[in-house]
C-alpha positions, -999 to +999 in steps of 0.1 A: -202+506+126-206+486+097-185+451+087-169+471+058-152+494+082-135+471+098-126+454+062-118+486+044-087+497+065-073+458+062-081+457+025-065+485+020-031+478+035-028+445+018-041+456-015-008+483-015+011+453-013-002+434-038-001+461-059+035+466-056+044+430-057+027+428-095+048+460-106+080+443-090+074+412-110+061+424-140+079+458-144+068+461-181+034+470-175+023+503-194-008+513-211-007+485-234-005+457-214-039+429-208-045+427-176-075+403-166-086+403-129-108+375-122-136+382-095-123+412-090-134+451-085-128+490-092-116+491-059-082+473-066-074+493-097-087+528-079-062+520-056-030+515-082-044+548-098-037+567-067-004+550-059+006+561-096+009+529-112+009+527-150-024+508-155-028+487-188-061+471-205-080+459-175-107+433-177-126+426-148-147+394-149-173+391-118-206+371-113-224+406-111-224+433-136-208+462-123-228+489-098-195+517-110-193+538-143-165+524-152-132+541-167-120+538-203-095+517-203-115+489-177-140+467-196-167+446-167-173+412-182-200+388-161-191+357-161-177+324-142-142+320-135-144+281-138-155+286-172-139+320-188-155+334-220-116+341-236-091+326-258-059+307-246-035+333-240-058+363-246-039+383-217-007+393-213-013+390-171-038+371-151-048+381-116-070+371-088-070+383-055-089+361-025-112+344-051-102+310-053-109+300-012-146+309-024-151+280-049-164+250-020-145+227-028-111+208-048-126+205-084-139+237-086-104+252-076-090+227-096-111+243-123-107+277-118-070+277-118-068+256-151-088+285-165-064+313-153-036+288-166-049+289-199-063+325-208-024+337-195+013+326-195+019+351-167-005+351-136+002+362-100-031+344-077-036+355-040-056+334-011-056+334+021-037+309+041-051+279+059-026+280+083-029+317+095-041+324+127-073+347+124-097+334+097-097+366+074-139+364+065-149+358+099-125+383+117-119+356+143-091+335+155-089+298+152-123+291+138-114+282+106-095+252+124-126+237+135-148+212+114-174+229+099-201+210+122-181+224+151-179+262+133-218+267+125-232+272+156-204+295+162-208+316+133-231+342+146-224+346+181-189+343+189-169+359+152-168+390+146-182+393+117-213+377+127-214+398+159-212+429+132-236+423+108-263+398+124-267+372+096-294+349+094-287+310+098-291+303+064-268+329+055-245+314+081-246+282+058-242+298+026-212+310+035-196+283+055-205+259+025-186+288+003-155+288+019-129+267+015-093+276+025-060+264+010-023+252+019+008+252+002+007+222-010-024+228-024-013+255-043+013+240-053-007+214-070-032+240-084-004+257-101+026+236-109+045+258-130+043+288-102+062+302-073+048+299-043+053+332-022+038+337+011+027+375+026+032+374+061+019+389+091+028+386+126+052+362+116+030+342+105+024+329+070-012+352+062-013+347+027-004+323-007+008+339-041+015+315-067+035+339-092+042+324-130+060+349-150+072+336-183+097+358-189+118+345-164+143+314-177 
């Protein structure tokens, strides 16, 4: 067993949701509309094919080029999302989907959500929350509660995902220095004009959606 089954089945449930949350609040999309996904994938947009969604002009911007032979109407564009190569307002719809709890630390969140602010009026932005119970990367409950001093000698041995895929030390550090979750209020600040949503699970508050659609009054 590999980390990505255990991701895959997860992804996949929350993605649907997503999916239909974007075509609930933006009900206009159609073949025509710009639709920028920012460190996104094929996988998100596979899915909304097979659920039968209407997919517009789809951008994907990612550090990496892409691995995929991509499909006509998706265009792969490497690049950083603190520091987008577009126009203001060159999309009719911004999205990003658990991006943004990857950027380390305030002002590089603070950066990366001006960005989204600016290429879009309309946006819809996903993270996890900071205040859910099971840290989503590591697969493990609590940890992300811990200081990070207290979390890296735990990283490894006692999460799943370090039990699952073995990762070196340093790797360990790379991606504890990655990560850094938000709150609502945080959001809130990163995206004044937006609706905070949450996506629960369990009850619990799993996951942050700040929402802007400029269509409404």
């Amino acid at each position: 067993m590999s980390i990505h089954d255990v991701y895959r089945p997860i992804l996949t449930y929350f993605r649907r949701q997503r999916l239909r949350k974007i075509y609930e609040i933006f009900p206009t999309i159609d073949e025509t509309t710009n639709i920028v996904d920012v460190g996104g994938d094929l996988f998100f947009w596979e899915l909304a094919k097979l659920e039968g969604m209407p997919l517009g002009k789809i951008t994907i911007v990612n550090l990496y080029p892409s691995k995929d032979t991509l499909p006509e109407n998706v265009n792969w564009v490497v690049a950083d999302g603190k520091k987008l190569p577009f126009n203001d307002g060159a999309f009719d719809i911004a999205f990003s989907n658990s991006v943004i709890e990857h950027l380390y630390n305030w002002e590089s969140q603070t950066e990366f959500a001006e960005e989204i602010r600016r290429i879009a009026q309309n946006y819809i932005v996903q993270t996890p929350s900071k205040i859910f119970l099971v840290e989503p990367h590591y697969l493990t409950p609590f940890i992300h509660w811990l200081p990070k001093k207290v979390q890296r000698p735990l990283l490894r041995n006692f999460t799943v995902w370090g039990l699952i895929t073995r990762p070196s030390q340093e790797y360990c550090d790379r991606v504890l220095a990655e990560l850094r979750l938000l709150n609502r209020q945080e959001m809130s600040k990163l995206f004044p004009e937006a609706k905070i949503q949450s996506e629960d699970f369990w009850g619990w508050e799993k996951s942050l959606i700040a929402v802007k659609n400029a269509n409404e009054g």
